[in-house]
Structure formats: structure tokens, C-alpha cells
N, C-alpha and C positions, 0 to 999 in steps of 0.2 A: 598574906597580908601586905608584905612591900607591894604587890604588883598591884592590888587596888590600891594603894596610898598613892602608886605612881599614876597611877588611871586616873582616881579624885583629881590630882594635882596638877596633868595634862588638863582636863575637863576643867579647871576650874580658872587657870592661864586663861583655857580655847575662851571661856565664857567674858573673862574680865579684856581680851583684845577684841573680841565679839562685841561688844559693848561700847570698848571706846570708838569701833570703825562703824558701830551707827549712829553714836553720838557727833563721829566728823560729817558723816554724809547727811543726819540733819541739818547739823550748821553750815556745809557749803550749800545747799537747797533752800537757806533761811537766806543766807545774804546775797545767796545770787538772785540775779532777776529773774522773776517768772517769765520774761520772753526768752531769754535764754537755755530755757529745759521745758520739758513737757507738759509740764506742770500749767505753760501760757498758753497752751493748747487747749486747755479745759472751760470752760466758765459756769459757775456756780450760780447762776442767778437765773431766776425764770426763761424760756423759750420767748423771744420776742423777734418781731422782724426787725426793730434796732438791733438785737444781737447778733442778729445774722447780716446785716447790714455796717456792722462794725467791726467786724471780719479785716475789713477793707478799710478802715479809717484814715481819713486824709488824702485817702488815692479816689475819691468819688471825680466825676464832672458834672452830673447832672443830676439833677432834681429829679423824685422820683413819682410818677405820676398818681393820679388817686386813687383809692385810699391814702395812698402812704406818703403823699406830699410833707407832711408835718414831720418825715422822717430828718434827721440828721443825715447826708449825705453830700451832693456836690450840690455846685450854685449855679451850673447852667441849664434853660429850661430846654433840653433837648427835643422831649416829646412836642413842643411847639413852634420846631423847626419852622419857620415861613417856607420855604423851597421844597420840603419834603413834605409839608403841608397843601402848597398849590399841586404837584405831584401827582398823587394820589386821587385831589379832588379832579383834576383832568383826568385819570385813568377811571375815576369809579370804582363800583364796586370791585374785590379780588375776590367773592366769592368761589370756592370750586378749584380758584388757580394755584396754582405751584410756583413760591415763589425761592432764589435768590440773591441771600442778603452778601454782600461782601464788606468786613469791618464792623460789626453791628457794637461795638465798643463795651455798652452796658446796658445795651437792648430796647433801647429808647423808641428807635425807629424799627425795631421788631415790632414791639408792641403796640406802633401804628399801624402794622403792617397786618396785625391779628385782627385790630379792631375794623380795619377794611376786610374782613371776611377769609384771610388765606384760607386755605386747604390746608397747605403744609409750608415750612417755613424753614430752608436751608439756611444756616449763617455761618460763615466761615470767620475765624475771630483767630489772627496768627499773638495778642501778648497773652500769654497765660494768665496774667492777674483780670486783663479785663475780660477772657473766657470764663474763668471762675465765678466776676461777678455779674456775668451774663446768665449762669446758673442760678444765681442767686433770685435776680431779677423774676427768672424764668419762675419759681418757687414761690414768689410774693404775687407776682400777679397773673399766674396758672396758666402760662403763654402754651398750653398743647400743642397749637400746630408749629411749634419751635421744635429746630432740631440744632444744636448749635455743635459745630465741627471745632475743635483746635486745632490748626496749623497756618500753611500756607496757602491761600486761594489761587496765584498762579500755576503753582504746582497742581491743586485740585483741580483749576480748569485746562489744563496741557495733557493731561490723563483723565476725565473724567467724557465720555461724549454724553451726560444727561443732558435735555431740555428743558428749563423752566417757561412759564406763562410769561413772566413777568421777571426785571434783575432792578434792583439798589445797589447803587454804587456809593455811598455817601462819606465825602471825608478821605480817600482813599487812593485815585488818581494820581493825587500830588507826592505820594510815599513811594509812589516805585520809582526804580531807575529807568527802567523803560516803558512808560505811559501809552506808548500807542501798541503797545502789546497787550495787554488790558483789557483796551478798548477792542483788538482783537477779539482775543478768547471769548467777553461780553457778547461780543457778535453771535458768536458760534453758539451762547449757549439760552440767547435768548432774542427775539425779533419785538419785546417791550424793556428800554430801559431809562430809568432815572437816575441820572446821573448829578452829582456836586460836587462842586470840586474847587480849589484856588484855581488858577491862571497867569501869566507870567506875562507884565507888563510894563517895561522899561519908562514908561512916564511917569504912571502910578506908585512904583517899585524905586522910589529914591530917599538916601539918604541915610544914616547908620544901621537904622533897622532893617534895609535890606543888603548890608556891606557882606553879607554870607555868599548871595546868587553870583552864578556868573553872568552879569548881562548879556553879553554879545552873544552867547551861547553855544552851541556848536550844531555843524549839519549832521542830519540823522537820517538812516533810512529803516524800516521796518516792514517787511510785507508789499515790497513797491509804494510804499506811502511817505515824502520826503517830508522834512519838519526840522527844527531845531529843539535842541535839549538845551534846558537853562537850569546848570545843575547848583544842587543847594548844600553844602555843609549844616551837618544836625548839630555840631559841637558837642558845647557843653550838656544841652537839652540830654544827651542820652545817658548823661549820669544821675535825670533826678526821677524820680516814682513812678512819675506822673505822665512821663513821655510817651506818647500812642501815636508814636510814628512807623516808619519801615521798618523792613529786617534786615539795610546795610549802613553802612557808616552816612550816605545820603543818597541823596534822591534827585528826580527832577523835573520841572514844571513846563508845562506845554504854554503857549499863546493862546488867545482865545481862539486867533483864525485855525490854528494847528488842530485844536481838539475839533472842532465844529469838521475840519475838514477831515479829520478820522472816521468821525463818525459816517460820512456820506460816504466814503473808501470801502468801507467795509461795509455796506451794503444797505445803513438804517438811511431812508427814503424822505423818512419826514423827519426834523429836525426842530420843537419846540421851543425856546429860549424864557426861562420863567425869572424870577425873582433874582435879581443882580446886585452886586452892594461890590462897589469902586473905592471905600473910604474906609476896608476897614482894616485894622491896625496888622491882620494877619496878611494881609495882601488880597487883588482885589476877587472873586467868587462870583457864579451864577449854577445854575438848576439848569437841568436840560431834560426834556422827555424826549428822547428816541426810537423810532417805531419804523418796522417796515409791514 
């Protein structure tokens, strides 16, 4: 009889500490915030493309093409790039081709890339959030011949020898540290490219907003191809969400003549010059179609 009374009274302790340590761990679950426990991982409310779109809240850029315009997302109209839009209309169809993409951000310019007909659609995307809502994207508007890669596309093209039909470079140029390596590899892994990109021009490029670059620049050689690097400080930019820049502390920006001259170095023949804009606040930008 003592040795059940002691069992009951073990057992009945175990039950009433049992109790109050799920009574703590409701209440720290109650006042903590659901983003801070598993719990914000969940969402209870109907399957929606807002919900899967909301994923990402506040870290959008662009607007999301139709259907799903009327979503909540970012506020630039990517899919109606002017430059990526002349592009393509000079290239035609992609029917059949293999394309390319380097940067594809949140798949804006994939999903022009589908509606010219790809085949297949390589995108190399080095920030993990905007890989993830490339996926997304990829989901909402059934991109199949998308295959979208995470990591680093120099790396990808210094080790990989595929060939595509067709390369986009959009946005992308101006985040390396060494730009006319790029424009290399580009070479090597395709003989059609569209290229965009800023440019670095000490007339245009005055006054606090551009107190980051180094103007005078520095001599550079790359591949027997000589040029100057006009390199840029990211600052502060790489402590907020939203930064979809490179993967070092900064980068650097070629001349118009530098790039235009790259590209004829390394072997593209004909050299197209599309839609240009000198005036705009990110510093001045043109479209290039390159072909040999």
C-alpha cells in the first residue's frame, strides 16, 4: 500500500508540473509573435496566388503580368521593359531555341522570353529570395520551359561549356567587379546576345547621387582587352531587403565605348544599339543586341 501511495503521489506531482509546463509553453506561443515560431510559417486561409505571392511581402519590384496584374506586388512594370521589348522584336521568334537568362530577378523577362516561343529557358538567379520568387512566378504563370538555377552565373559559365541559341543579360553587367569577363564567358556560351545594362559617364554622372563612383577610374586589362573600371560602393543599399545587386561589397561600371568595345574583342560582329535613356536617376543605360 505505501508503494502505490508513493506511485499515486509521484504520478500526481508528474501530472500537476505536466500541466503547468503546457500551460507556460501556451503562453509563451500566445505572446510571441507568430513570425518568430513556426507557427508564421503556416497560413490558414484559402490557397490563393495573393497567398503565395505574399510570401514575399514588400520585397516585390514588379508588377505581375496577366492574369494576375490586380495582384498586390511590386510597382515596376518589368514585363514592359522598352529595351527588352525592342530585343526580342528584332530577334523574332525563339521558337525551338535554347535560351540563357542571367539575373532573371522575378522572372519578368523569362516570361517574355516564354511568350517568344523558347524551347527551354536556363536562368541563373545568384539572391535566394529573388530565386524563390522566381519559383513562384514560375507557378502562377506555368513558365515550363523555365529551369531556374540558384547560385553564381560566373561560376556557372567558367565550368559549364553548354551552348545556348540565344543569352539575356538584363540588369546584370553593372554588379560585377569585372565586367568585361562577363561579356567574355557571354561570348563563349552564345553567338546571339541581349544585353542592358547602366554605363559610366563622367558628364552625366555628377553631383551627390553619384559621390559613391570613382570617376577617373582605374586601367584594366582582361583577356588582352584594355578599358577602365569605374568602381562603385553598394553602402548602405546592402543592409535593406530589397538590394538585387552583386555578391561583393561593390562592383564596377564600364563606358559606353569600353562595353561596345568588348563586345567586338570577343568576336560579336554586328553590334545593334536599341533604346537609350541619359536622364535617368539610376545613371545613364542602353539595350544592345549582339550577334556574330
Amino acid at each position: 500500500m505505501a508503494l502505490e501511495r508513493l506511485l499515486g503521489d509521484t504520478l500526481s506531482r508528474w501530472s500537476r508540473w505536466d500541466s503547468l509546463r503546457q500551460k507556460a509553453v501556451n503562453t509563451f506561443y500566445r505572446l510571441t509573435p507568430k513570425s518568430a515560431n513556426a507557427l508564421g510559417l503556416q497560413r490558414n486561409v484559402a490557397p490563393s496566388a495573393q497567398v503565395a505571392v505574399d510570401i514575399f511581402k514588400g520585397d516585390w519590384a514588379s508588377i505581375l503580368p496577366e492574369p494576375f496584374s490586380h495582384l498586390r506586388a511590386g510597382k515596376m512594370k518589368l514585363t514592359e521593359h522598352p529595351g527588352i521589348r525592342w530585343g526580342l522584336a528584332e530577334v523574332g521568334s525563339l521558337a525551338g531555341k535554347t535560351v540563357l537568362e542571367l539575373g532573371p530577378l522575378e522572372a519578368s523577362h523569362t516570361y517574355l522570353l516564354a511568350q517568344a516561343g523558347a524551347q527551354s529557358i536556363t536562368a541563373i538567379e545568384s539572391n535566394t529570395r529573388a530565386f524563390l520568387k522566381c519559383l513562384v512566378v514560375k507557378e502562377l504563370l506555368e513558365l515550363t520551359p523555365a529551369h531556374f538555377l540558384c547560385g553564381d552565373c560566373l561560376t556557372y559559365l567558367r565550368e559549364s561549356r553548354a551552348k545556348f541559341d540565344f543569352a539575356l543579360a538584363s540588369g546584370i553587367l553593372y554588379h560585377m567587379e569585372n565586367p568585361v569577363e562577363l561579356i567574355e564567358l557571354l561570348s563563349r556560351a552564345s553567338d546571339r546576345l541581349l544585353l542592358w545594362t547602366h554605363y559610366f559617364d563622367p558628364k552625366i554622372m555628377q553631383g551627390p547621387t553619384f559621390r559613391h563612383f570613382d570617376a577617373e577610374g582605374v586601367s584594366h586589362q582582361h583577356a588582352g582587352f584594355p578599358h577602365r573600371l569605374h568602381r562603385q560602393n553598394y553602402g548602405k543599399a546592402l543592409s535593406t531587403r530589397t538590394f538585387w545587386g552583386g555578391t561583393a561589397l561593390q562592383s564596377a561600371w564600364l563606358s559606353r565605348s569600353d562595353i561596345l568595345g568588348a563586345l567586338a574583342h570577343f568576336g560579336y560582329t554586328k553590334v545593334t544599339v536599341g533604346p537609350e535613356e541619359t536622364n535617368s536617376p539610376g545613371g545613364p543605360s542602353f539595350t544592345l543586341l549582339a550577334t556574330r
